[in-house]
C-alpha positions, 0 to 999 in steps of 0.5 A, a space after each residue: 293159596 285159596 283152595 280154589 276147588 271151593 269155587 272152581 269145580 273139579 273136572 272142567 275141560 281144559 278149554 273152559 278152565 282156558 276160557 275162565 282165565 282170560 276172563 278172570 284176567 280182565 280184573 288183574 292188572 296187565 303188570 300183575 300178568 306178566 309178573 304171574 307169566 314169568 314166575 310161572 316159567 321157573 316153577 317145578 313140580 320135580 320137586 316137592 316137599 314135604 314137612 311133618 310136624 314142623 311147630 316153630 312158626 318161625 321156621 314154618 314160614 321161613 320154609 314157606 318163602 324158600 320154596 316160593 322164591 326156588 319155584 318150588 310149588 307144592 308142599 304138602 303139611 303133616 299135622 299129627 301133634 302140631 299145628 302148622 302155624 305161619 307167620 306172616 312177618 316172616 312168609 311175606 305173603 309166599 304162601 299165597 302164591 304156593 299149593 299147600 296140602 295138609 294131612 290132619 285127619 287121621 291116626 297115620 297121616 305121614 303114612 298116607 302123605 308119603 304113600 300117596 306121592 309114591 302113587 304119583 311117582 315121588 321118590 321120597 328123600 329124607 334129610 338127616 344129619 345122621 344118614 350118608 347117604 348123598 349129598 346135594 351135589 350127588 342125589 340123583 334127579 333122575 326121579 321127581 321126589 319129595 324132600 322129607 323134613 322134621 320137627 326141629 328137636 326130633 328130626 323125623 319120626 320112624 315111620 318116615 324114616 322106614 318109608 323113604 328110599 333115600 337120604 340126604 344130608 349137609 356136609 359140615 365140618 364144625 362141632 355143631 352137628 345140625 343146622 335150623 329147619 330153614 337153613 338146610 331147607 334154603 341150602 338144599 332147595 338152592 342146590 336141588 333147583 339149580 341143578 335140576 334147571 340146568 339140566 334135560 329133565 322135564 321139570 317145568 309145569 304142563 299146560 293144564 297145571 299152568 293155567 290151574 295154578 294163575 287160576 289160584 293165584 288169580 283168585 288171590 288177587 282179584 277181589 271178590 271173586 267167587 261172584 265172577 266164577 260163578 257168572 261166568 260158569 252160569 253163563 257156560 
C-alpha cells in the first residue's frame, strides 16, 4: 500500500479523516466499496508478521499474497543484507492492499523492528524447525504477536532468536527436515487465523484503524489522487 502519510498529514481528527472517505469514495465504484467493506470485516492486527532478510523474490510475494488472503494486515520488512524484492506475477497486486513497514536504515534493524512491536504489546513468536516449543494447535493467543521468519538457508539470525519470547514449529514426519518460507508461512497463517477468528478475542480492526486503512487503499484506486486531498484539505 502507498505510503499514505505522503499525502494525508498525520494527526487529522478522526471526524475529518471520516469526512475524506466519504469524499474519496465519490471516485470508487459502489461495487469497489463494498469489496473493500467486506475485506475489512475479516482483517486483524492480533497478528502481524515479521520477515527478515527474505531474498528469493519468489517467497517474498508468495508471503505478501498469504497474508492478504488470511487478513493479516501489517508485515513489517528487515532489510540488513537484502533487498525486499516482490514479484508481481506472484503477489497479485496483494501488496497494495497490505501496510508494509521496512526497517533499512540502520546497523540493528532486527533489533529496533521487534523492540518496537514489544513497545506496542507484540509478542514475539519465532518459527524454527529446531524449537519445540508449540505447535500451531497449542501456541497461546492470549497476546497479539508477531510471526518471526528467516532467510530461506539461514533461518534467523542470533539476534531474533535472543529477543523472541516463544517459538513455533510444523510437525513433520519425513526426512526433509524443513518446508519453503511460503509454505510454512501459508500453513501457519491458516492455523493461527482460524483459531483466532473462532475465538473471543478482540482481533478485529478499531474504528479509527478501519477508515486509515480504505484511506490507503482508496488512494490505491482512485486516480490521481494527491490532487483531490489536497482540495479537500485546503477546503477544511
Amino acid at each position: 500500500m502507498k505510503n499514505i502519510a505522503n499525502l494525508i498529514p498525520g494527526g487529522l481528527p478522526l471526524p475529518v479523516k471520516k469526512k475524506l472517505l466519504v469524499y474519496l469514495f465519490t471516485f470508487v465504484s459502489e461495487n469497489k466499496q463494498n469489496k473493500f467493506r467486506g475485506v475489512l470485516s475479516g482483517r486483524t492486527r492480533y497478528i502481524t508478521v515479521v520477515l527478515e532478510d527474505i531474498f528469493q523474490p519468489h517467497n517474498a510475494s508468495a508471503v505478501l499474497r498469504s497474508c492478504d488472503c488470511f487478513g493479516i494486515q501489517d508485515v513489517h520488512i528487515i532489510e540488513n543484507r537484502y533487498r525486499y524484492e516482490i514479484n508481481p506475477d506472484v503477489e497479485l497486486g496483494s501488496a497494495k492492499w497490505l501496510t508494509l513497514h521496512k526497517y533499512r536504515s540502520s546497523a540493528h534493524n532486527t533489533f529496533s523492528c521487534l523492540t518496537s512491536l514489544k513497545q506496542k504489546g507484540y509478542g514475539i513468536v519465532a518459527t524454527s524447525p529446531h524449537q519445540r516449543e508449540f505447535i500451531p494447535a497449542t501456541l497461546p493467543l492470549d497476546q497479539k504477536f508477531a510471526l518471526l521468519f528467516g532467510t530461506e538457508k539461514e533461518g534467523l539470525t542470533e539476534e531474533a532468536l535472543r529477543l523472541a519470547e516463544k517459538f513455533i514449529k510444523i510437525p513433520m514426519f519425513g526426512f526433509t527436515e524443513s518446508l519453503n518460507i511460503s509454505v510454512s508461512a501459508a500453513i501457519l497463517f491458516y492455523s493461527l487465523t482460524n483459531r483466532l477468528y473462532h475465538s473471543d478475542l478482540p482481533w478485529r480492526l478499531t474504528e479509527e484503524e478501519q477508515i486509515d486503512i480504505q484511506l490507503g487503499w482508496a488512494v490505491e484506486t482512485v486516480k490521481k489522487p494527491e490532487p483531490l486531498i489536497n482540495d479537500f484539505l485546503r477546503k477544511q
